[in-house]
KOLGU-290524 format. One line per field, with one value per atom (N, C-alpha, C): residue number from 1; residue in three letters; atom name; x, y negated, z negated. Coordinates in nm, 2 decimals. Layout:
# KOLGU-290524
i c(NUM ...)
aa c(ALA ...)
at c(CA ...)
X c(X ...)
Y c(Y ...)
Z c(Z ...)
***
This chain:
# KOLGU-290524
i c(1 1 1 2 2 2 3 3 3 4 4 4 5 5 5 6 6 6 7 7 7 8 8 8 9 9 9 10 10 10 11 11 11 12 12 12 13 13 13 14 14 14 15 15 15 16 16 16 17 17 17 18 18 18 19 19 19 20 20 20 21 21 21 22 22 22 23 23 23 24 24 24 25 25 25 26 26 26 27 27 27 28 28 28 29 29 29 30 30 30 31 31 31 32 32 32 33 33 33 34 34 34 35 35 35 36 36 36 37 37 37 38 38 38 39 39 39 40 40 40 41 41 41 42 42 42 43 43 43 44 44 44 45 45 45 46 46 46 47 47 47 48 48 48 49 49 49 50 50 50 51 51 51 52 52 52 53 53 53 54 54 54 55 55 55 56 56 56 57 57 57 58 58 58 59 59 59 60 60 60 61 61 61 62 62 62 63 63 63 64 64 64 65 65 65 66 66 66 67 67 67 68 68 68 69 69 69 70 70 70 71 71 71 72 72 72 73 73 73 74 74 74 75 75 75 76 76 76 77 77 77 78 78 78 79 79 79 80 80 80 81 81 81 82 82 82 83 83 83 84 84 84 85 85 85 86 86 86 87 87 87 88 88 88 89 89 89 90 90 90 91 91 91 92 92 92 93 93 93 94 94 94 95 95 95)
aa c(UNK UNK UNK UNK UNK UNK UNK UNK UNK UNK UNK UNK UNK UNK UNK UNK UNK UNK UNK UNK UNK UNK UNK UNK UNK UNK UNK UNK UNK UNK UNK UNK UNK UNK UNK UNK UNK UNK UNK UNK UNK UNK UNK UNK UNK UNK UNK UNK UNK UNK UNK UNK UNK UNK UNK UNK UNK UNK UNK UNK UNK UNK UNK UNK UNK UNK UNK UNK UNK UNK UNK UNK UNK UNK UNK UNK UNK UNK UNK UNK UNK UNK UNK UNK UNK UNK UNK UNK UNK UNK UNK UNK UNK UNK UNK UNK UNK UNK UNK UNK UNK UNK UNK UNK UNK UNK UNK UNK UNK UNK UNK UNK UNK UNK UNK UNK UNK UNK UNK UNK UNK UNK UNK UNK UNK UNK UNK UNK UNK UNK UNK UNK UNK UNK UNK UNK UNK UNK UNK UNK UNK UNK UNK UNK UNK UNK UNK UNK UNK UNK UNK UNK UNK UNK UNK UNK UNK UNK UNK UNK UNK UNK UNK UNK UNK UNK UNK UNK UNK UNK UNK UNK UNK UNK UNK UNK UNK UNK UNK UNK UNK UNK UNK UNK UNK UNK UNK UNK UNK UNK UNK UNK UNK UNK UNK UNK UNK UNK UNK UNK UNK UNK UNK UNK UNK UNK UNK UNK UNK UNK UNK UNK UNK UNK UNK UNK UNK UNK UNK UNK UNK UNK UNK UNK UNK UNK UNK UNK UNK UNK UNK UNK UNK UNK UNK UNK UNK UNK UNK UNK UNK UNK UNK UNK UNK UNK UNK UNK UNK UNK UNK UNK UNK UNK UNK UNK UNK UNK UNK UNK UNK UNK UNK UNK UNK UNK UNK UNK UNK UNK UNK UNK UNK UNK UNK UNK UNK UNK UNK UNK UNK UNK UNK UNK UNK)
at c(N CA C N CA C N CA C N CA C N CA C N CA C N CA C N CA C N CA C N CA C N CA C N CA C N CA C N CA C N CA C N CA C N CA C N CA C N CA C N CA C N CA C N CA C N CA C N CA C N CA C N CA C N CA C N CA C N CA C N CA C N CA C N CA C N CA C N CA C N CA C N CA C N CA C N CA C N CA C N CA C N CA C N CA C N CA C N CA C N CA C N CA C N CA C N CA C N CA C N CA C N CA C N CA C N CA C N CA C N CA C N CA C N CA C N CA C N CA C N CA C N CA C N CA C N CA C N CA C N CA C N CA C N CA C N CA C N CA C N CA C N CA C N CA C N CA C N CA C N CA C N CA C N CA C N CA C N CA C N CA C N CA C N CA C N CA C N CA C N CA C N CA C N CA C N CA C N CA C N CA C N CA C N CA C N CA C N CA C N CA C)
X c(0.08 0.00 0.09 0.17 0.31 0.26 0.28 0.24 0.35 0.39 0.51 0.45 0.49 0.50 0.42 0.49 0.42 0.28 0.30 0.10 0.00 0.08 0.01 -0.06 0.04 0.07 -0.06 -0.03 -0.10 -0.28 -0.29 -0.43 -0.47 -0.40 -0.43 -0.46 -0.39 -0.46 -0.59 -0.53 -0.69 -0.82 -0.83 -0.91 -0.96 -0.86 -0.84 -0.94 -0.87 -0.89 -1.04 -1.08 -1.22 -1.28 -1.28 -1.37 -1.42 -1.30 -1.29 -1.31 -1.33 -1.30 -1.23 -1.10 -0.99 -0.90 -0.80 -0.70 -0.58 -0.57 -0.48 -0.33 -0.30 -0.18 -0.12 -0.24 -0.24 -0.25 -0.23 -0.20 -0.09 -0.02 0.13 0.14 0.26 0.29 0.29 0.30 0.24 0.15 0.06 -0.09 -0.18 -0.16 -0.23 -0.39 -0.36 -0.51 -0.56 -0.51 -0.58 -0.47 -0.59 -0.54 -0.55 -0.46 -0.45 -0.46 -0.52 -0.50 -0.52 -0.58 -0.63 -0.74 -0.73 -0.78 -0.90 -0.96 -1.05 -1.13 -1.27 -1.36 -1.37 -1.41 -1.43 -1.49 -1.62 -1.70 -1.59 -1.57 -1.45 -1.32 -1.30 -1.14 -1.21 -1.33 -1.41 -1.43 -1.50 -1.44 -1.34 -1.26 -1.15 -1.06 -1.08 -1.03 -1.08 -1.22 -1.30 -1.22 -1.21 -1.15 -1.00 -0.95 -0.83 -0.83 -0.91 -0.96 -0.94 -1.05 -1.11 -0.97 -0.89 -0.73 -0.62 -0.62 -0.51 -0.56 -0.69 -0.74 -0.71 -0.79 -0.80 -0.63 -0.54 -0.45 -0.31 -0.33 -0.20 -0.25 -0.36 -0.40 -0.38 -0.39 -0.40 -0.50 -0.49 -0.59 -0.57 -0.62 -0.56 -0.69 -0.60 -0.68 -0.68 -0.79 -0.78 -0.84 -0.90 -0.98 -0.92 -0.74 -0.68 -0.67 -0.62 -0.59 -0.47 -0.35 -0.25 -0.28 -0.37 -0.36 -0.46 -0.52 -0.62 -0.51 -0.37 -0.27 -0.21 -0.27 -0.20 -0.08 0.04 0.13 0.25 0.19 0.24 0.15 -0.01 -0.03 -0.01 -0.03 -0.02 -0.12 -0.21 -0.28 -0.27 -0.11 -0.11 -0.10 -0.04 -0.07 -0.06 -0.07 -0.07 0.08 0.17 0.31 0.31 0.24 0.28 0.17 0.04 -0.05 0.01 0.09 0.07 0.21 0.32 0.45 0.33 0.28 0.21 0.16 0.08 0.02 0.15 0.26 0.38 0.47 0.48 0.53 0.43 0.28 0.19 0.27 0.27 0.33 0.38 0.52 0.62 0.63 0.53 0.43 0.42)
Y c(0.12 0.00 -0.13 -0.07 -0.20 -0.31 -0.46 -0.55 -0.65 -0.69 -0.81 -0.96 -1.02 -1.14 -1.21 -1.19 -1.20 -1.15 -1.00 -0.95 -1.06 -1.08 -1.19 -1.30 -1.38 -1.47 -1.49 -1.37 -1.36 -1.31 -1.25 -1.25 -1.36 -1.46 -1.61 -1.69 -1.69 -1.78 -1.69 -1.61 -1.52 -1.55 -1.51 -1.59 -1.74 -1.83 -2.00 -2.01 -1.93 -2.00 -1.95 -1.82 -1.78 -1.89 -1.94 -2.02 -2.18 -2.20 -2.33 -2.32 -2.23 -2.17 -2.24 -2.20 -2.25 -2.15 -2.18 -2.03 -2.06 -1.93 -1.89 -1.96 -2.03 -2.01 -2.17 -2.27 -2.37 -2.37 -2.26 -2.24 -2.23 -2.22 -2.20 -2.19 -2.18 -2.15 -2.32 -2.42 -2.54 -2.57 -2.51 -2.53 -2.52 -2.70 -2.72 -2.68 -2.59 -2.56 -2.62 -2.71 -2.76 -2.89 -3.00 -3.17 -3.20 -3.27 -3.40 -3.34 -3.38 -3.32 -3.18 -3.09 -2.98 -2.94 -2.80 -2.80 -2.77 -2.67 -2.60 -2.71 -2.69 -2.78 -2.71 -2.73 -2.65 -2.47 -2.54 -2.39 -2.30 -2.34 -2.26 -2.22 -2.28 -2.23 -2.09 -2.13 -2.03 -1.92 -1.93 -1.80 -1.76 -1.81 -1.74 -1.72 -1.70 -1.64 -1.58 -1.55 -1.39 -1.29 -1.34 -1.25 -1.20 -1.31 -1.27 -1.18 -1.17 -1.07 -0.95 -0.92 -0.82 -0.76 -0.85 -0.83 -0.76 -0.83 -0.81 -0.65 -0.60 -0.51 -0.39 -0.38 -0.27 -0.26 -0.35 -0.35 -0.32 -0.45 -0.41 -0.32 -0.31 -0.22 -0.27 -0.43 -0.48 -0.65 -0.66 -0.81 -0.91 -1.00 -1.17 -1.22 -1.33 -1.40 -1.58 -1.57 -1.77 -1.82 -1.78 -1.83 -1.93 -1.91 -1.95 -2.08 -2.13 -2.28 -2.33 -2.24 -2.27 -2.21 -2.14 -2.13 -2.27 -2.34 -2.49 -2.57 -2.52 -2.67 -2.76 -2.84 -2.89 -2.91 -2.90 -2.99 -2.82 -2.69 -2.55 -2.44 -2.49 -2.36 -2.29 -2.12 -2.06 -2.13 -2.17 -2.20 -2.33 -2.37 -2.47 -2.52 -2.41 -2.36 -2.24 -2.21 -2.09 -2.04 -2.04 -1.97 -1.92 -2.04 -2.02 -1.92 -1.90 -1.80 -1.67 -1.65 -1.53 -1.50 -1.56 -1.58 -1.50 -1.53 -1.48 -1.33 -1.36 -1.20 -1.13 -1.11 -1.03 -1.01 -1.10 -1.09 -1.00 -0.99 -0.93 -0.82 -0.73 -0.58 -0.57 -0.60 -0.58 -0.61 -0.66 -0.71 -0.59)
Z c(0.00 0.00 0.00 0.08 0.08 0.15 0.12 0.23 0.21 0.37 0.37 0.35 0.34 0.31 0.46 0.55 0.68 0.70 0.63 0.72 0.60 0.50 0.38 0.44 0.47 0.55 0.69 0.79 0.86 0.85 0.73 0.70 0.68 0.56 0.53 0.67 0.74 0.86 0.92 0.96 1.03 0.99 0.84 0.77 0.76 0.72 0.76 0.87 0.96 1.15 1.18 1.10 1.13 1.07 0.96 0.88 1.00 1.02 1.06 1.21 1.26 1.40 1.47 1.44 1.53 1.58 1.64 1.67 1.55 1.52 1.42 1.40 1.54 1.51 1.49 1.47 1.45 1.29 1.17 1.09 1.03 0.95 0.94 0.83 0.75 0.57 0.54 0.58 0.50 0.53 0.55 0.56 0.46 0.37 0.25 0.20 0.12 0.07 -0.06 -0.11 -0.25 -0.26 -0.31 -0.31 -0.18 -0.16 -0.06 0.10 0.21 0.31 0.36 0.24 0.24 0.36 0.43 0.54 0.53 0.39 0.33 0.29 0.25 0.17 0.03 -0.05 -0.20 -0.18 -0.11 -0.04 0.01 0.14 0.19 0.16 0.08 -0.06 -0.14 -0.21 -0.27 -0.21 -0.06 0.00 0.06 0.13 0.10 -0.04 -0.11 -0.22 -0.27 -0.26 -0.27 -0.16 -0.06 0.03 0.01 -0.08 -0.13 -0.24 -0.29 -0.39 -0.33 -0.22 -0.19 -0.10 -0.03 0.01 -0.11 -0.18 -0.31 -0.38 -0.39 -0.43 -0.36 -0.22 -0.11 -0.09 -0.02 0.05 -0.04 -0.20 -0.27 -0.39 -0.43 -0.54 -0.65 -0.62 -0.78 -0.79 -0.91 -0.91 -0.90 -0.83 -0.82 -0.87 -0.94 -1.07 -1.00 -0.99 -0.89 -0.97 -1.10 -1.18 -1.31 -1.33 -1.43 -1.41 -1.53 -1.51 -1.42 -1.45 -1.38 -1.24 -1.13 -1.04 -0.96 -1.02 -1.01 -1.01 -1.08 -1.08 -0.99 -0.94 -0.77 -0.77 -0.91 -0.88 -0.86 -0.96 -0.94 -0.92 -0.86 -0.81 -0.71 -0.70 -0.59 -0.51 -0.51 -0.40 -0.35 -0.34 -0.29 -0.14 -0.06 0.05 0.13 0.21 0.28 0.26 0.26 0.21 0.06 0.01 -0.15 -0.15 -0.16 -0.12 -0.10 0.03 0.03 -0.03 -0.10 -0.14 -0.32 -0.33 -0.47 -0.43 -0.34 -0.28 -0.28 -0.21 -0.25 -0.37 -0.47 -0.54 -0.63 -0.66 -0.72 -0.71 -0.60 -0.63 -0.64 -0.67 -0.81 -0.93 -0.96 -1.10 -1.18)
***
């Protein structure tokens, strides 16, 4: 249930790009998801990170928690963009 950093990565825009309907590749690892210039709206952050759930679960076999205070933190959370995202999704399985 190994996943790289890249297929991470690459879900996170798949995802992004479906929401917004755009093509994928106009996504990238600094592609802000929380504060300033964020691509997401609140709704759409919310679901994708159910889907991050439902990714982190099936794929790495473990739990991602978006609910903490420190992952809400704009200035150190994982969700601060698409790199840092899936840079957390990988590091999880060696958790």
């Amino acid at each position: 249930m190994s996943v790289s950093y890249d297929e991470a990565e690459q879900f996170l825009r798949e995802e992004i790009a479906s929401m917004m309907a755009i093509d994928p590749a106009t996504i990238d690892a600094d592609t802000v998801l929380i504060g300033a210039n964020r691509v997401l709206d609140s709704a759409d952050l919310v679901m994708l990170l159910l889907a991050v759930e439902d990714f982190a679960r099936d794929r790495l076999g473990v739990a991602f928690d978006w609910t903490s205070d420190s992952a809400m933190s704009e200035a150190r959370s994982v969700l601060r963009s698409v790199g840092s995202l899936a840079r957390h999704l990988t590091d999880l399985q060696s958790a």
